[in-house]
N, C-alpha and C positions, 0 to 999 in steps of 0.2 A: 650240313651247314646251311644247305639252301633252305632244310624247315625252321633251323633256330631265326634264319635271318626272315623269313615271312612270316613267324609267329612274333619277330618283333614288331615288325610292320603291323602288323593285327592290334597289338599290344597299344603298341603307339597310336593307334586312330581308333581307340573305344575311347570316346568320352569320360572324364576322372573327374570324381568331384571330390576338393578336399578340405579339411575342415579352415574355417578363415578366423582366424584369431585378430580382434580389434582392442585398440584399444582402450578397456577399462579399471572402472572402481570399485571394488568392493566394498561397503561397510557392513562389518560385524557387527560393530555397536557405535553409540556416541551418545550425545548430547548436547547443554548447555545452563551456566549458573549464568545468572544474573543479580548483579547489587546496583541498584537504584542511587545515587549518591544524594547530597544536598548543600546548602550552602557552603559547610566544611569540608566535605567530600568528594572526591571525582566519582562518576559511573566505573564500575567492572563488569565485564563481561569475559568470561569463560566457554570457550566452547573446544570440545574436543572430537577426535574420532578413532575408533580401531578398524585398522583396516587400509588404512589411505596409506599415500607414498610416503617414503621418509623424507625422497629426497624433494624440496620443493624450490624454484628459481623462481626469483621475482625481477622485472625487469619494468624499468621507467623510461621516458620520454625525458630527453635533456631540460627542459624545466620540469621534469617532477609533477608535471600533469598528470598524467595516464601512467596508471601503475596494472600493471600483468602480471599475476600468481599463477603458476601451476596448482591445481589440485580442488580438492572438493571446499574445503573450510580456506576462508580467506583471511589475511596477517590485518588485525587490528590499526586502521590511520589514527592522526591524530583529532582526523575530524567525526570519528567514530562516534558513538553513547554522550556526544552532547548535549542531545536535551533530550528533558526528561517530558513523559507523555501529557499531553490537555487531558483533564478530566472533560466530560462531558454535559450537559444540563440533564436533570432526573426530572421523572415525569412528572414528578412534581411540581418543578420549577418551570415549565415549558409545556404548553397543549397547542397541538396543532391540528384545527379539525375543519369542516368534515374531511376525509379521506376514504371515496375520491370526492375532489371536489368538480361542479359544475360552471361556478360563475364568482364566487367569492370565497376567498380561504381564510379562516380565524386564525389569529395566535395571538396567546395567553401568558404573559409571562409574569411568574411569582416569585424570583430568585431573591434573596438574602445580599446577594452579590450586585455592589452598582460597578457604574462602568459606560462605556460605549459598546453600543448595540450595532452591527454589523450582519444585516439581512441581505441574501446574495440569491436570485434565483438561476439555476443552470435546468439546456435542456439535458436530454441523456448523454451528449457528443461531448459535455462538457465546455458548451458555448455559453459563459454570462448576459443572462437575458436582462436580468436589472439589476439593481443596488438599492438598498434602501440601509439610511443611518440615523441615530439618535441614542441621545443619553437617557440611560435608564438609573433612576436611582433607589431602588427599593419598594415602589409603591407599586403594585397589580399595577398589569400596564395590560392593554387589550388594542390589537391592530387588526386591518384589514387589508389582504393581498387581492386584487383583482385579475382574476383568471380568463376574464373574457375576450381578450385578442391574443390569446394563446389559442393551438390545436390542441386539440386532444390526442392525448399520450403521456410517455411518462417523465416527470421532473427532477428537480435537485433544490431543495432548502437547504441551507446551510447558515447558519445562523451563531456567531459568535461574540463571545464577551472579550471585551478589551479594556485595562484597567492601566492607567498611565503606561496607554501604549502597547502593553506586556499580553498577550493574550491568554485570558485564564478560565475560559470554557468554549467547547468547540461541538457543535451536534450537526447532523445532517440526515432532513427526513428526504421519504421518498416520497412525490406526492404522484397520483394518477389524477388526468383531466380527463373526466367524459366529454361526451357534446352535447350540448345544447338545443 
């Protein structure tokens, strides 16, 4: 008795390691469809998964603020797929050079598309360093950005068309400043 009860004691003060099971997901498979809709149409979007929970709780916030799903895929709002994507300007339409630049930046613009022109520069933090606006109606339009009370590093052009308001091309280069 006395070696079952010291070989327990033994037993009991070896260090055990045992396996720790958390909690996850597995997906087997999935995906997702997408339909683009338009004026007659609403967006759909489809997406599914093999593998996830069946069971899933969703819980809100007494005004319906803040909405909490369990699980990998989340239950479509109604503020979901409504709008549909900005095309962007082609290279065509838009030259921004030299890059990098030292003291003066060019842009060139050839678009088809008039409108109000919305010229934004940021640095990398995402801080608006200026603004620059004017209507643009079809004809070669050529500008100049001065880069000279900037440091050198790297920027954000952003430069968008706006047509009664509506915004209907959106690009954003990267520019680099050397020094001078």
């Amino acid at each position: 008795m006395k070696k079952l009860l010291l070989l327990s004691i033994i037993i009991v003060s070896i260090p055990v390691s045992g396996q720790l099971v958390l909690p996850f997901i597995i997906n087997a498979s999935g995906g997702n469809y997408l339909i683009r809709g338009s004026n007659t149409s609403k967006n759909f979007s489809l997406v599914w998964s093999v593998g996830e929970s069946a069971l899933i709780e969703t819980f809100k916030t007494a005004d319906g603020s803040i909405i909490i799903t369990q699980g990998v895929l989340q239950p479509v709002t109604e503020f979901d797929l409504q709008t549909v994507p900005v095309p962007g300007f082609t290279k065509e339409e838009l030259k921004v050079y030299p890059i990098p630049v030292s003291d003066v930046l060019l842009f060139d613009m050839f678009s088809r598309d008039s409108g109000n022109v919305l010229l934004q520069l940021f640095d990398i933090s995402g801080r608006l360093l200026s603004t620059r606006e004017f209507m643009y109606n079809t004809v070669p339009l050529n500008q100049q950005i001065n880069f000279l009370p900037y440091a050198a590093g790297t920027y954000l052009l952003k430069i968008s068309l706006y047509k009664s308001g509506i915004l209907k091309k959106n690009t954003v280069f990267k520019i680099l400043k050397l020094r001078k």
